[in-house]
C-alpha positions as CSV (number, residue, x, y, z in Angstrom):
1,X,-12.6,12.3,18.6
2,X,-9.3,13.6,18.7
3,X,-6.3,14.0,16.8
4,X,-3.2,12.7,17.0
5,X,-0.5,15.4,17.6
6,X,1.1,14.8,14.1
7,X,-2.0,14.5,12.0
8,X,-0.3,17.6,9.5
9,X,2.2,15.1,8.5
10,X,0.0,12.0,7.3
11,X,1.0,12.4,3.5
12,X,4.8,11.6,5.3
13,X,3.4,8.2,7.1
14,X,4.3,4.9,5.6
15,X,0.9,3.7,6.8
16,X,-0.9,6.2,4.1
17,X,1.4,5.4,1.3
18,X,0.3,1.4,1.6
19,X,-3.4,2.7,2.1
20,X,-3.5,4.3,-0.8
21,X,-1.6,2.0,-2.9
22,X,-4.0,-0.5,-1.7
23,X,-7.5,1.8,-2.4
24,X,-5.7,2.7,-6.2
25,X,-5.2,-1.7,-6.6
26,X,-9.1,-2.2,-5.7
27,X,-10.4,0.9,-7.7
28,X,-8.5,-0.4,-10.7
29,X,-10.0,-3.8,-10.5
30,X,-13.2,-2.9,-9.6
31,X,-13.3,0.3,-12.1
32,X,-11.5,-1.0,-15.2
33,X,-10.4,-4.6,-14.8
34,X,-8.9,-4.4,-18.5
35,X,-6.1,-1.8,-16.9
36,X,-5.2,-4.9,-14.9
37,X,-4.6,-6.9,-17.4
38,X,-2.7,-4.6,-19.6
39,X,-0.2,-4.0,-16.9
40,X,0.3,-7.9,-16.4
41,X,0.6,-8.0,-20.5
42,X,3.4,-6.0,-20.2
43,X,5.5,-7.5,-17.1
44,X,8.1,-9.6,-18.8
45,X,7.5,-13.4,-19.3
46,X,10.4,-14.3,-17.4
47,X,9.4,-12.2,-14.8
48,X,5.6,-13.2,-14.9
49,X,7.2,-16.9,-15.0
50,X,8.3,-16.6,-11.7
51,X,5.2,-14.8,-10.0
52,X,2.5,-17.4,-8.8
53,X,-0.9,-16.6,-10.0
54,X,-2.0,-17.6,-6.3
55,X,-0.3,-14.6,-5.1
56,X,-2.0,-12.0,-7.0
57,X,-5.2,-12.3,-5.6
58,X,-3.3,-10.9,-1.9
59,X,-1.8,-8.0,-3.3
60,X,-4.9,-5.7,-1.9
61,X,-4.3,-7.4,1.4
62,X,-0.5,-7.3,1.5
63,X,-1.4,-3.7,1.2
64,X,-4.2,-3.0,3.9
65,X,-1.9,-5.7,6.7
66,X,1.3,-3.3,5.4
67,X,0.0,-0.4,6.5
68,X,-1.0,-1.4,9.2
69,X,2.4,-2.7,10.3
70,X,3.9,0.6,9.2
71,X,1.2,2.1,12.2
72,X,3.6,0.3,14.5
73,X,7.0,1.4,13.2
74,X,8.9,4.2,14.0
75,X,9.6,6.4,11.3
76,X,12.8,8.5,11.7
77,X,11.7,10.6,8.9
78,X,8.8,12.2,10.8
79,X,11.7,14.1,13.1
80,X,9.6,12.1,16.2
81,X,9.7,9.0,17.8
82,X,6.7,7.2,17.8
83,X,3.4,9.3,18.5
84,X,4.4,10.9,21.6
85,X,3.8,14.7,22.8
């Protein structure tokens, strides 16, 4: 196994932020559900009006596809373009 040439700068890489947005969503539901629930509680009715219930159960895979996508984008911020030497 090898690295890529820019592993020192994965906290920087889109692809990690939606990775660990997505491991904190599924530890929270499977860890303490009620936290879940707390946070939709407090989301504004208007707001939760227009939200449909169907969609929540993707978030997590929003998430894991999103980062995934990000793999695949340059990201000018890096100071590189794409994963080249």
């Amino acid at each position: 196994m090898k690295l890529v040439h820019d592993w020192k700068d994965w906290p920087k890489w889109t692809s990690t932020w939606f990775e660990a947005a997505a491991v904190a969503f599924f530890s929270t539901i499977i860890l303490a559900p009620e936290v879940i629930l707390q946070v939709w509680a407090v989301i504004p009715d208007e707001l939760r009006s227009e939200i449909p219930q169907s969609w929540l159960k993707w978030i997590g895979v929003v998430l894991i596809v999103g980062g995934s996508i990000a793999k695949l984008i340059e990201q000018p911020w890096l100071g590189c373009k794409g994963r080249e030497k």
